[in-house]
N, C-alpha and C positions, 0 to 999 in steps of 0.2 A: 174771922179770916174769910177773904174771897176763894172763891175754886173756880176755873173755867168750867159750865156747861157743856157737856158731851156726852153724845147719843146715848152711851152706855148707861147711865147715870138714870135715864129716863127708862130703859129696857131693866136696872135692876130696880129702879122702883117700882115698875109692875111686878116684876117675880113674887116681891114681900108683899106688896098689895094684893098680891092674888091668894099667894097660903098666906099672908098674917103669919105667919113663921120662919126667923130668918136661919133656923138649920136647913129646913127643906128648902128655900128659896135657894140659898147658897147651894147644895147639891143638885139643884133641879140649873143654876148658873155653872157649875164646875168651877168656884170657885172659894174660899174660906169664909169661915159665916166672919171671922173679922175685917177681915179684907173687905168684903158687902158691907157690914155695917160702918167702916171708913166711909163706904162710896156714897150712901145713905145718909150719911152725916156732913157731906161734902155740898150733896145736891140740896139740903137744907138749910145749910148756911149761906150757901149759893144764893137762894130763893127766898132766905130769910122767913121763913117760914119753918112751922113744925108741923109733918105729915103723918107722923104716928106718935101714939101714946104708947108709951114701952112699960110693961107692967113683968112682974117677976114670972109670968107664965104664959103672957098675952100681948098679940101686938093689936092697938086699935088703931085704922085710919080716923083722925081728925078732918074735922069738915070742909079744909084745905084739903086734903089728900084725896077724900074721897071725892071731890069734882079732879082732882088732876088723874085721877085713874080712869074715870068716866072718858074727859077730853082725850086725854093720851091711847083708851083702849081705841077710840073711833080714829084718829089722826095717824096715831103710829102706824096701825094696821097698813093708810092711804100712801104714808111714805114707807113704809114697805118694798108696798106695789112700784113706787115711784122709783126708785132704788134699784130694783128687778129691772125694770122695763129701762133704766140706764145701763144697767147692766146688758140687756139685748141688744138696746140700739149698737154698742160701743163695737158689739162681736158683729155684727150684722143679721143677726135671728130676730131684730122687728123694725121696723121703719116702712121709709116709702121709696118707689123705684121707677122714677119716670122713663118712658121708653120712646124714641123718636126713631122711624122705619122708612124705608121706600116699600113700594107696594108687596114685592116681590117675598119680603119676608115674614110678613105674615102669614103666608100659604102654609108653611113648614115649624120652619124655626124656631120664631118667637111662640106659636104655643106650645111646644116642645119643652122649650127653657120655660115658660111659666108654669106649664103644671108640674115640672121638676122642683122648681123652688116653692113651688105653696106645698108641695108632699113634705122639702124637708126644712122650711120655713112657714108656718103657716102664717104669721102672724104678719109678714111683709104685705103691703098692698101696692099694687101697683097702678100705672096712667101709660095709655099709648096714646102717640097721636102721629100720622102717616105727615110726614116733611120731604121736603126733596133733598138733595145732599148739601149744599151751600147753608140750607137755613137749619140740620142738622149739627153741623159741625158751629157755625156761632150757636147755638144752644148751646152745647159742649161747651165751650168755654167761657159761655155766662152762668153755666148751671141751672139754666135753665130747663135742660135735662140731662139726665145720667148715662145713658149708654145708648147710643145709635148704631142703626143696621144701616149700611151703606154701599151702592158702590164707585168707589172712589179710587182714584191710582194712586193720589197723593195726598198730606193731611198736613196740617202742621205739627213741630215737632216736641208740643205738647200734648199734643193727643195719640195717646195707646189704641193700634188695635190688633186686631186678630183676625185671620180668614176662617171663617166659616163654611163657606162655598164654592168652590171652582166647579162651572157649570155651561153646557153648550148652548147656543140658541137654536131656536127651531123658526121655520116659516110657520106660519102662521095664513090660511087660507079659503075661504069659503066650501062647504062641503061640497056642491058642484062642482070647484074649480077643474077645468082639464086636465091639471096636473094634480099626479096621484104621485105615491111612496113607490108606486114600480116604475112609472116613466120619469118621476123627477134625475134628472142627469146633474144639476146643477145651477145653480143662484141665475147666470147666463140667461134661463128659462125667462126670465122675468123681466127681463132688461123694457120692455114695455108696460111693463104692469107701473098701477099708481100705488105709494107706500104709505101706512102710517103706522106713525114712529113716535115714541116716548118725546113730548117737548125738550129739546137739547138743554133750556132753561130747568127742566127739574135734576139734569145731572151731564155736562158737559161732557168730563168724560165718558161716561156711555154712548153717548150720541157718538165720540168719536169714534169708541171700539165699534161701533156697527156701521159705522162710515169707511172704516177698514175692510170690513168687510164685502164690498162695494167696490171698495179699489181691488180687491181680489181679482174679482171680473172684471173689471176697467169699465165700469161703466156708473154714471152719478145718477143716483135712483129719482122720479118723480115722487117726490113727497106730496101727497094731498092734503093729511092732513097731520097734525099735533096733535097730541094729547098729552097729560099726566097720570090719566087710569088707566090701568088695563083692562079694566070693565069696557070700557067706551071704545078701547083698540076693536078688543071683542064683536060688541057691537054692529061697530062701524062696517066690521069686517063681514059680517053673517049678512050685511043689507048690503054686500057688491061695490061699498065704497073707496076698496084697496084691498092690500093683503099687507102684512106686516112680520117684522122679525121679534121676537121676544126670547129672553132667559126661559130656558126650561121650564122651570122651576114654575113660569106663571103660566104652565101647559097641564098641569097636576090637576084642577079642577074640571069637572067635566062640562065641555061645550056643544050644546050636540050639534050645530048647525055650523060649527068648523070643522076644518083638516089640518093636523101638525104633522110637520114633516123635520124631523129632528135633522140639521145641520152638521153632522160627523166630519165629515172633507174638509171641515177652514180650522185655521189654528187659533182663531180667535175664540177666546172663552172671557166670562164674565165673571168676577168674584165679589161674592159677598160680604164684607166684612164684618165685627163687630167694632163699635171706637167709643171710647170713653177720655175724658180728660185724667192726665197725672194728676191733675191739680186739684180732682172733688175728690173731697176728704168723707165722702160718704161713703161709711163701713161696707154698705148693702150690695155696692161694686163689686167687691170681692168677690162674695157668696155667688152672686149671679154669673161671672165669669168664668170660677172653677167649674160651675156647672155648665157653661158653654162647651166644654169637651164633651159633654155625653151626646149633644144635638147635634154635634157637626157633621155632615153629610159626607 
């Protein structure tokens, strides 16, 4: 007679491969020593083969047996392992978790939320790589990464996200410049001055919201120059090239050859979001986004 092959089959014939005894094997399985010796005589017939010599006080592995105890103690162990670690992926406690950012969030944020999830995930590993918004969100939806920091007003209506951030801009100014935190009156001040400004191409609408702000004072700013770093805004700025508006947020590090002057008076504010697609079915989403609440600002 045939039996179907199954896992168990192979797990009790190491039990009795290990004591040679199928009372104690049965005990050490919680299971009936005849019930085991059914399963034993199952996997046998199965395999066509005879794994043990059965003597009235003694079990002996046969020279078939004892190479499948050998294979299976080194195999089973691997699929074990294998088994566990489908077991994590499925909950989201091991995998990988690409991360796609504008500049601004790596200041804060994103290490915030990563050393939260290696404390209570160790085993996740992660990839960041700094995109602008346009080439974040199609990643999203090719999967070609898992969750992006953005700022964006609008998304499509497959992509999830979350605000992170609501946050003010500051000028941004050469440490000589004239204008200080007690005489700045307002944006007006500047109506001469040359700007530079996030390339409108790394995130449209941002460019807008700060174009807004511009129309506040009626006045359309000399842009000199473009960027996508704020390193190079920085820069630009400390060698007299313009002066520049930026998120808070990327005023945190220290500059020593600028002046910020935090922007309070406009109603214009910037938000940071998180955005992930509905549609990756990667577990490790999850994990990372509950834990979004503990970093939000």
């Amino acid at each position: 007679m045939s039996y179907q092959l199954e896992y168990r089959h192979l797990k009790y014939f190491l039990a009795v491969a290990e004591e040679l005894h199928y009372r104690k094997a049965a005990e050490k399985l919680y299971i009936s020593q005849p019930g085991l010796s059914r399963q034993i005589k199952q996997l046998e017939d199965s395999l066509g083969v005879t794994l043990f010599e059965r003597h009235n006080r003694s079990v002996v592995l046969t020279e078939a047996g004892k190479y499948l105890k050998t294979e299976l103690t080194q195999n089973l162990k691997s699929l074990d392992n294998i088994l566990n670690h489908a077991k994590l992926i499925s909950t989201g406690k091991d995998g990988n978790l690409k991360f796609g950012y504008v500049g601004s969030a790596i200041q804060e944020i994103i290490p915030e939320l990563l050393v939260k999830l290696n404390q209570q995930y160790p085993k996740i590993s992660f990839s960041l790589k700094e995109m602008d918004n346009q080439s974040q969100i199609a990643s999203l939806l090719s999967n070609d990464i898992d969750i992006g920091f953005v700022r964006l007003e609008r998304a499509p209506r497959s992509i999830q996200s979350k605000t992170i951030m609501v946050e003010p801009f500051c000028l941004v100014l050469p440490e000589k410049h004239v204008i200080t935190a007690e005489n700045f009156s307002g944006l007006q001040q500047c109506k001469e001055e040359s700007f530079i400004l996030f390339d409108p191409k790394y995130s449209v609408s941002y460019y807008e919201k700060v174009m807004q702000i511009f129309d506040e004072y009626n006045f359309t700013p000399i842009v000199s120059h473009n960027t996508i770093h704020a390193a190079s805004i920085y820069k630009l700025v400390e060698n007299g090239f313009g002066i520049s508006i930026v998120p808070k947020s990327l005023t945190q590090t220290q500059h020593p050859h600028i002046r910020v002057i935090e922007l309070t008076d406009i109603p214009q504010r910037t938000v940071l979001s998180a955005v992930w697609s509905k549609e990756n079915r990667n577990p490790v989403i999850k994990n990372a986004v509950d834990l979004l609440t503990e970093v939000i600002v």
